[in-house]
C-alpha positions in Angstrom: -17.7 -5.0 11.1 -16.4 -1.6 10.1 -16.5 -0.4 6.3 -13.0 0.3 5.9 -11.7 3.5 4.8 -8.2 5.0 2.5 -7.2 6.3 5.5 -7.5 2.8 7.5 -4.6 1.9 4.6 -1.3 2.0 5.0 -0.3 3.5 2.1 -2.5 6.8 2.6 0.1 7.9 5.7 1.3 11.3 4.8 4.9 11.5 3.9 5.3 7.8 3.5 7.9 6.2 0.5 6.9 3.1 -1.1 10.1 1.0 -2.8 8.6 -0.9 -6.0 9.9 -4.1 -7.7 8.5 -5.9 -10.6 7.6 -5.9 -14.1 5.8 -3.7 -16.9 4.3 -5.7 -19.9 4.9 -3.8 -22.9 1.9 -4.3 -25.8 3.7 -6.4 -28.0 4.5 -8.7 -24.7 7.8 -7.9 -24.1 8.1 -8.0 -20.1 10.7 -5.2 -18.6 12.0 -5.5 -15.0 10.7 -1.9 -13.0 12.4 -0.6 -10.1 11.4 3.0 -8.3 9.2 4.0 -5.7 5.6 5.6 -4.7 5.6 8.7 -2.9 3.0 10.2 -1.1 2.4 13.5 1.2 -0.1 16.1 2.2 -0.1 18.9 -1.3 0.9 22.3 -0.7 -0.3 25.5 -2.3 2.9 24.8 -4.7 1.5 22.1 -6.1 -1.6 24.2 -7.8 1.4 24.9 -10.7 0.8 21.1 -11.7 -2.8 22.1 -12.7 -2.0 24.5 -15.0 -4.0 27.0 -13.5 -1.2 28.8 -12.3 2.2 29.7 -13.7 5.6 28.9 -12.7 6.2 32.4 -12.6 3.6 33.5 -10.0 4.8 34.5 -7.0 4.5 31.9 -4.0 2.5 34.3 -1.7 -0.2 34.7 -4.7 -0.9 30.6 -5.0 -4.4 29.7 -3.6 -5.2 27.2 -1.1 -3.7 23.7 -1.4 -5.2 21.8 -4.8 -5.8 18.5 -3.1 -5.5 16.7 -0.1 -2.6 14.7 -1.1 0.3 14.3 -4.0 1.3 10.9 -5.1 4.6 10.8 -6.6 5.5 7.7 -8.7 8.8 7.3 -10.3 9.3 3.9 -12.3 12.7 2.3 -14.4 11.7 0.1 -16.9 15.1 -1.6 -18.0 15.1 -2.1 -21.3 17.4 -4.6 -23.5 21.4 -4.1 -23.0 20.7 -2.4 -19.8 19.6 1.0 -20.5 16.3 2.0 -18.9 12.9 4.5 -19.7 11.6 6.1 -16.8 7.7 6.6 -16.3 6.7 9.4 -13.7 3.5 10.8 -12.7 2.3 13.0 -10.0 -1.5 12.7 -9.4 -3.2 15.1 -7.0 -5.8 13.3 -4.8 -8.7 14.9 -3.4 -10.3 14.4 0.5 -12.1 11.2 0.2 -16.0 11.3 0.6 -18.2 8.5 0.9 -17.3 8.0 4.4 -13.9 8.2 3.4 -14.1 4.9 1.0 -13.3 6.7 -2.1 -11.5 10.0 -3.4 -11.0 11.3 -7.0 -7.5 12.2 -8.1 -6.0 14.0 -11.3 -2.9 13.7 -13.6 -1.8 15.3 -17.3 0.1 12.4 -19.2 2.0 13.5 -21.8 1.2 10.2 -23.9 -2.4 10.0 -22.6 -3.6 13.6 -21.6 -5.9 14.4 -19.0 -6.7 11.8 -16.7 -9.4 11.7 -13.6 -10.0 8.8 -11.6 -10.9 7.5 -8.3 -9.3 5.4 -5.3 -11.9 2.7 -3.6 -11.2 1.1 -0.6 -12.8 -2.9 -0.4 -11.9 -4.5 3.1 -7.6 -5.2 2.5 -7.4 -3.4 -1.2 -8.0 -0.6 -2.5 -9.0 -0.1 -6.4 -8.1 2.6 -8.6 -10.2 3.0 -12.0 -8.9 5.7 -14.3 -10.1 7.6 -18.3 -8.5 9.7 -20.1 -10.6 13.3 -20.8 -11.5 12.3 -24.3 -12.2 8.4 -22.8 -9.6 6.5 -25.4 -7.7 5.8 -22.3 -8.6 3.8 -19.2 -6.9 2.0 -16.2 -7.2 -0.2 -13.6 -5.4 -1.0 -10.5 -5.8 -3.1 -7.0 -3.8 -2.4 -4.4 -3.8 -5.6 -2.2 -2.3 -5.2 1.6 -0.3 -7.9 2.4 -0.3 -9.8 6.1 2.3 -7.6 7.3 1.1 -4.5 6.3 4.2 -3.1 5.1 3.6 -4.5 1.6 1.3 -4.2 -1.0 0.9 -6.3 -4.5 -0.2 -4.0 -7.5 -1.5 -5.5 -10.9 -3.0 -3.0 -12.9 -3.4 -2.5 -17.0 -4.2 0.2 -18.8 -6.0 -0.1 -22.5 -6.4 2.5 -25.8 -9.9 1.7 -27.1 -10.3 -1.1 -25.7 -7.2 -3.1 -26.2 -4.8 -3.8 -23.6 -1.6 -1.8 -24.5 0.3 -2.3 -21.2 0.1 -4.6 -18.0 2.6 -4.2 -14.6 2.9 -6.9 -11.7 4.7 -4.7 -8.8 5.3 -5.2 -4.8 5.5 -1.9 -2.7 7.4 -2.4 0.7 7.6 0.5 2.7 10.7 2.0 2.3 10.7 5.4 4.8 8.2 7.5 7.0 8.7 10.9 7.2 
C-alpha cells in the first residue's frame, strides 16, 4: 500500500475552483448559511507582495522568485439575519510539500488573528490542516475528507482564542472548474 501524498488529492490540482456550501457557527451559536468557493493555483513572483516583503510599488521585473509553490484563495458569504451577508477571505501561500510529499507548511496574515503558519497532512482519503497564530492565542483545525466520487470534499474545522472554541464551519466543496 502506497503512503498517499497532497498531490495524490484532488484538490491540490493547479488552477482548480472549489464551489462551497454550508454553515459557519458563530461563538455565541448562532449557525449562518456560507456560500463561496476555494481557489487554488501555482503562485507567481506577484504574489511575494502578500508577504509584505515587497511593496505594491515595486516594479514587476524586480519581484524575486515565486514565494510558494501554490496560492489558495478562499472567499466565504456568511448570510447573516434579514439577508445581508459578511464575507471572510484569505489567501494562504503553500510551500512544496516535504516528507515525501505528505505534508507542506502554508502562511496567511489575518486581520482579526495576525500571522498564521500551519501545515497540510495527507492520511490515506483526507487531508488535515492544523494552524497558530504567531503569538499562539490562535489555533485551527481542519479535515478535508474526499468523498467516493472524488469531486467532493466534506470540511469541518474550528478555530479557538485560548483555548475556547470561538467559531465552528460544516462545508462541502464540489469541484466547480479546471483551468
Amino acid at each position: 500500500m502506497q503512503t498517499p501524498t497532497l498531490e495524490d488529492h484532488p484538490f491540490f490540482t493547479d488552477g482548480v475552483t472549489w464551489s462551497a456550501i454550508g454553515h459557519y457557527v458563530e461563538e455565541g451559536g448562532r449557525v449562518l448559511p456560507a456560500v463561496g468557493t476555494y481557489r487554488l493555483r501555482q503562485a507567481t513572483a506577484g504574489d511575494a507582495r502578500l508577504t509584505g516583503a515587497i511593496l505594491p510599488s515595486d516594479p514587476d521585473d524586480d519581484l524575486p522568485e515565486a514565494p510558494a509553490r501554490w496560492r489558495l484563495d478562499v472567499n466565504l458569504r456568511l448570510v447573516l439575519v434579514g439577508g445581508d451577508h459578511t464575507a471572510w477571505q484569505a489567501v494562504m501561500l503553500i510551500d512544496d510539500p516535504d516528507n515525501g510529499g505528505r505534508d507542506a507548511f502554508w502562511s496567511w496574515h489575518s486581520l482579526t488573528m495576525g500571522d498564521l503558519t500551519g501545515h497540510f497532512s495527507a492520511v490515506g482519503d483526507s487531508f488535515l490542516n492544523q494552524a497558530f497564530s504567531e503569538d499562539g492565542s490562535y489555533g485551527l483545525t481542519e479535515c478535508f475528507l474526499l468523498a467516493e466520487e472524488d469531486e467532493a470534499y466534506l470540511v469541518r474545522g474550528a478555530v479557538a482564542r485560548d483555548g475556547q472554541t470561538i467559531g465552528a464551519w460544516a462545508l462541502e466543496l464540489t469541484l466547480a472548474e479546471e483551468s
